[in-house]
VEXMAR-714904 format. One record per residue (C-alpha): x, y, z; residue number from 1. Coordinates in Angstrom, 3 decimals, decimal comma. Layout:
% VEXMAR-714904
<node><px>X</px><py>Y</py><pz>Z</pz><k>NUM</k></node>
...
This chain:
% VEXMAR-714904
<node><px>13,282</px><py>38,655</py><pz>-10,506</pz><k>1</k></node>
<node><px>14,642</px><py>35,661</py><pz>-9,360</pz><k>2</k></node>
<node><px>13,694</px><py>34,123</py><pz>-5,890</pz><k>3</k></node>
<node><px>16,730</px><py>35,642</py><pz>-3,711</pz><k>4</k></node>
<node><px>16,273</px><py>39,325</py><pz>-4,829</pz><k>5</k></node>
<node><px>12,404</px><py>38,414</py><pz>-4,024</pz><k>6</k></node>
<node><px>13,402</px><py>37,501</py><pz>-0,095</pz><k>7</k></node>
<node><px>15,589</px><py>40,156</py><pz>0,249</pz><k>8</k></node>
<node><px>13,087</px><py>42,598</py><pz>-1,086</pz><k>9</k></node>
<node><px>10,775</px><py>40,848</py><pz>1,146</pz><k>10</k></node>
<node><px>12,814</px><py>40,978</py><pz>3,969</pz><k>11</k></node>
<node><px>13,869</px><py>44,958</py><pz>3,856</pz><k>12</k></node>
<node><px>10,404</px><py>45,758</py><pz>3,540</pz><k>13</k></node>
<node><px>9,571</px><py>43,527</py><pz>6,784</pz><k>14</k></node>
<node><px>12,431</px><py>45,024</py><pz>8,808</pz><k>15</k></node>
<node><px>11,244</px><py>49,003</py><pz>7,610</pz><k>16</k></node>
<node><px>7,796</px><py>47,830</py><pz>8,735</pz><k>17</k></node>
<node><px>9,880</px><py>46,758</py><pz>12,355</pz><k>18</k></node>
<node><px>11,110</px><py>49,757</py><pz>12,616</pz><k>19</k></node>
<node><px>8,062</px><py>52,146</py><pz>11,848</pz><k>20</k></node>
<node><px>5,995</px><py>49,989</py><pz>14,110</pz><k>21</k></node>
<node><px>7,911</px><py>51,004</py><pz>16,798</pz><k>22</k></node>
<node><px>7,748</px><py>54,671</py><pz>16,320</pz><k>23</k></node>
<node><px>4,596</px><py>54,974</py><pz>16,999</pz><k>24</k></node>
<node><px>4,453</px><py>54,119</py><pz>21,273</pz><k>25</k></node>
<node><px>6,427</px><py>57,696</py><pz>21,350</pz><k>26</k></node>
<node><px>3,131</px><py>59,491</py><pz>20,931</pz><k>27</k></node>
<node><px>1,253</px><py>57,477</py><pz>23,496</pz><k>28</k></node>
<node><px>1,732</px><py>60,398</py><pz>26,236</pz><k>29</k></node>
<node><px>-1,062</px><py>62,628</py><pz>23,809</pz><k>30</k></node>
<node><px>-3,520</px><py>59,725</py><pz>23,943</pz><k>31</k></node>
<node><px>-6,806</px><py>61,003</py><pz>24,408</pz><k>32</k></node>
<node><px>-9,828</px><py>59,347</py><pz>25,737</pz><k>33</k></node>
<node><px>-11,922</px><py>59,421</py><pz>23,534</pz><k>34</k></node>
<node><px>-10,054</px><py>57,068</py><pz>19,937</pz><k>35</k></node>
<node><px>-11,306</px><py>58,840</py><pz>16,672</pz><k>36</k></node>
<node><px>-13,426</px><py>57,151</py><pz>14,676</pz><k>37</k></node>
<node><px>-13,365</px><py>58,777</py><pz>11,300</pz><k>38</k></node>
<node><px>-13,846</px><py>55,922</py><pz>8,025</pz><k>39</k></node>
<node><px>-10,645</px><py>57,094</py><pz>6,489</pz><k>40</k></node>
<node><px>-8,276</px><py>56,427</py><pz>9,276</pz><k>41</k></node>
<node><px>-10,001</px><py>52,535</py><pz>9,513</pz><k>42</k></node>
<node><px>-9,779</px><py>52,139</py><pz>5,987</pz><k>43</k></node>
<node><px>-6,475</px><py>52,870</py><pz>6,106</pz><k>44</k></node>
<node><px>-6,034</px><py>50,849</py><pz>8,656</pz><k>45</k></node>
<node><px>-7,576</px><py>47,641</py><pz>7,673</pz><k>46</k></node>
<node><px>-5,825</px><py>48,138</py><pz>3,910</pz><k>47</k></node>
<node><px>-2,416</px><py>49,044</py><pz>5,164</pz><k>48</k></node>
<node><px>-1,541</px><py>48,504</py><pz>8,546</pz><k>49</k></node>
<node><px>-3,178</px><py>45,595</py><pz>9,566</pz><k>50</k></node>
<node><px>-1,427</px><py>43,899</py><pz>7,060</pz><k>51</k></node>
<node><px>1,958</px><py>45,619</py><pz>7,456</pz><k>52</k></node>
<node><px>2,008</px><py>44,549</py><pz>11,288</pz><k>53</k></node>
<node><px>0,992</px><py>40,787</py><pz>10,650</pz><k>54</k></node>
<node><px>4,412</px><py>41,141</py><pz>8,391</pz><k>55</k></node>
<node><px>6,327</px><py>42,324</py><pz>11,084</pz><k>56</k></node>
<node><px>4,857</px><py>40,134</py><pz>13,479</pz><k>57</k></node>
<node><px>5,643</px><py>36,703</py><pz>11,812</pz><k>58</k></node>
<node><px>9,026</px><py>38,339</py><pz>10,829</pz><k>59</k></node>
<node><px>9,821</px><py>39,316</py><pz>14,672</pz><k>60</k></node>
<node><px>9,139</px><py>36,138</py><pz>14,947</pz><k>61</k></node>
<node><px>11,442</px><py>34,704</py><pz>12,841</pz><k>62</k></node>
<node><px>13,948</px><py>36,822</py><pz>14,001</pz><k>63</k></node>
<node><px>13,503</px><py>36,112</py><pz>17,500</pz><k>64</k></node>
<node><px>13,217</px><py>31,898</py><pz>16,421</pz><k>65</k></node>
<node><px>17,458</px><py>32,817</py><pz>15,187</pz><k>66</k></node>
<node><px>18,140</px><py>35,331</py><pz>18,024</pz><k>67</k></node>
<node><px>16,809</px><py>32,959</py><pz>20,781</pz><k>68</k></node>
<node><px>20,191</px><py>31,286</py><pz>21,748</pz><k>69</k></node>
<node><px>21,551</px><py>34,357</py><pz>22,041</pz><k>70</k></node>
<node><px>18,981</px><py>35,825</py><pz>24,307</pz><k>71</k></node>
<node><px>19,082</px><py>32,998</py><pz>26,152</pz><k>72</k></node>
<node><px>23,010</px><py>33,417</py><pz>26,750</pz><k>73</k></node>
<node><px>22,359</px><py>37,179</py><pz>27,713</pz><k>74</k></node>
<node><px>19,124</px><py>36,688</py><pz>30,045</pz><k>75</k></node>
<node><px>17,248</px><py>38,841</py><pz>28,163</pz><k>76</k></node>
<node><px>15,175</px><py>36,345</py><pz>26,435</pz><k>77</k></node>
<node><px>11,370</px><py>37,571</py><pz>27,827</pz><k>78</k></node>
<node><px>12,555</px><py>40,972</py><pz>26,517</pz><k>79</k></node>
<node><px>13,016</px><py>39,849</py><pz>23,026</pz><k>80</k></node>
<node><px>10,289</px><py>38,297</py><pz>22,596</pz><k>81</k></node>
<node><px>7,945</px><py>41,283</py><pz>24,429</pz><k>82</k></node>
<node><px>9,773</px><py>43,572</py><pz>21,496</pz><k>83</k></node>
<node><px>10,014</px><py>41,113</py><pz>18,325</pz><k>84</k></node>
<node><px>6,776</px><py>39,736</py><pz>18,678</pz><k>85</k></node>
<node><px>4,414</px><py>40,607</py><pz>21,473</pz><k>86</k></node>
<node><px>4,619</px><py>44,335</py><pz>20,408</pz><k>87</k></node>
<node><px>3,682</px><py>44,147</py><pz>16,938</pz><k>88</k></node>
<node><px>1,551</px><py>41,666</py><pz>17,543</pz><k>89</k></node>
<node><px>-0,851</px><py>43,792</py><pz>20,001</pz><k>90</k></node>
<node><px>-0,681</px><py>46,756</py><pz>17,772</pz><k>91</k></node>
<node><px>-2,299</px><py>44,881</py><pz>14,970</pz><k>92</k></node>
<node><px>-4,384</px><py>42,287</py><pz>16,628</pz><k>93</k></node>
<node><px>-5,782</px><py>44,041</py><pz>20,262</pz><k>94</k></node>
<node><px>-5,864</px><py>48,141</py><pz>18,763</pz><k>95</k></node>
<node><px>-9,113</px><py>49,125</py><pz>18,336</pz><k>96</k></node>
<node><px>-9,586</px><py>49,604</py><pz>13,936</pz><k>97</k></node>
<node><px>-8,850</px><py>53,139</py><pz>13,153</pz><k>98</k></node>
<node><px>-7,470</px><py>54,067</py><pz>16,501</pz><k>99</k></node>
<node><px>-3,725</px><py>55,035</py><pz>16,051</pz><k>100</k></node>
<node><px>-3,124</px><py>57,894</py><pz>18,741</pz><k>101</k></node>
<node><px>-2,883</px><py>55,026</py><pz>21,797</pz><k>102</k></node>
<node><px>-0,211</px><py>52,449</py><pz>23,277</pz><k>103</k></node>
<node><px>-2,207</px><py>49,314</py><pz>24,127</pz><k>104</k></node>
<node><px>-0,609</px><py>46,926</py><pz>25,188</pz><k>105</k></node>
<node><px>-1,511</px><py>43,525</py><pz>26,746</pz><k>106</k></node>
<node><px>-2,058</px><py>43,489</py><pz>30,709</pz><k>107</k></node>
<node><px>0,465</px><py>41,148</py><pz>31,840</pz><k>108</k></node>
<node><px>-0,680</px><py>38,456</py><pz>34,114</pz><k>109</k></node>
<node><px>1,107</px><py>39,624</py><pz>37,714</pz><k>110</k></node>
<node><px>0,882</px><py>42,953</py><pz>37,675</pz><k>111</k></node>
């Protein structure tokens, strides 16, 4: 496999990883209050998507990095960055290990 087929494997599997990533805030209105703690959902975690959302984080990234002038021309540029990066981001750096079921996001400074 030479090195473009690699990226653009690479890439696909960064952009599905996008896209399930943000799939999941659509079942914060059944978080509970108490966050499971049961080993096989925080193994799974920690083995699979902990490192599937630093992917999509350094690749939201990168895609907001090219998409930036044109944010920029459209106003929308704190927007794209809350989505590309800031999302996945807190979902696999601030979410308590194991704990799927619940929306956290940052508290924004302001509000």
């Amino acid at each position: 496999m030479d090195l473009s087929t690699r990226s653009i494997r690479l890439l696909i599997t960064a952009l599905m990883a996008i896209a399930l990533l943000h799939t999941t805030p659509g079942f914060a209105g059944e978080c509970g209050k108490k966050p499971q703690k049961e080993p096989g959902l925080m193994a799974a975690d920690a083995l699979a998507a902990r490192p599937v959302g630093a992917v999509a984080t350094l690749t939201g990234l990168a895609v907001f990095i090219v998409s930036s002038p044109f944010s920029a021309l459209g106003g929308n540029t704190k927007e794209a960055w809350e989505s590309l990066v800031v999302s996945p981001a807190s979902y696999t750096f601030q979410r308590p290990l194991g704990e799927f079921d619940c929306d956290r996001r940052p508290a924004t400074p302001g509000k």
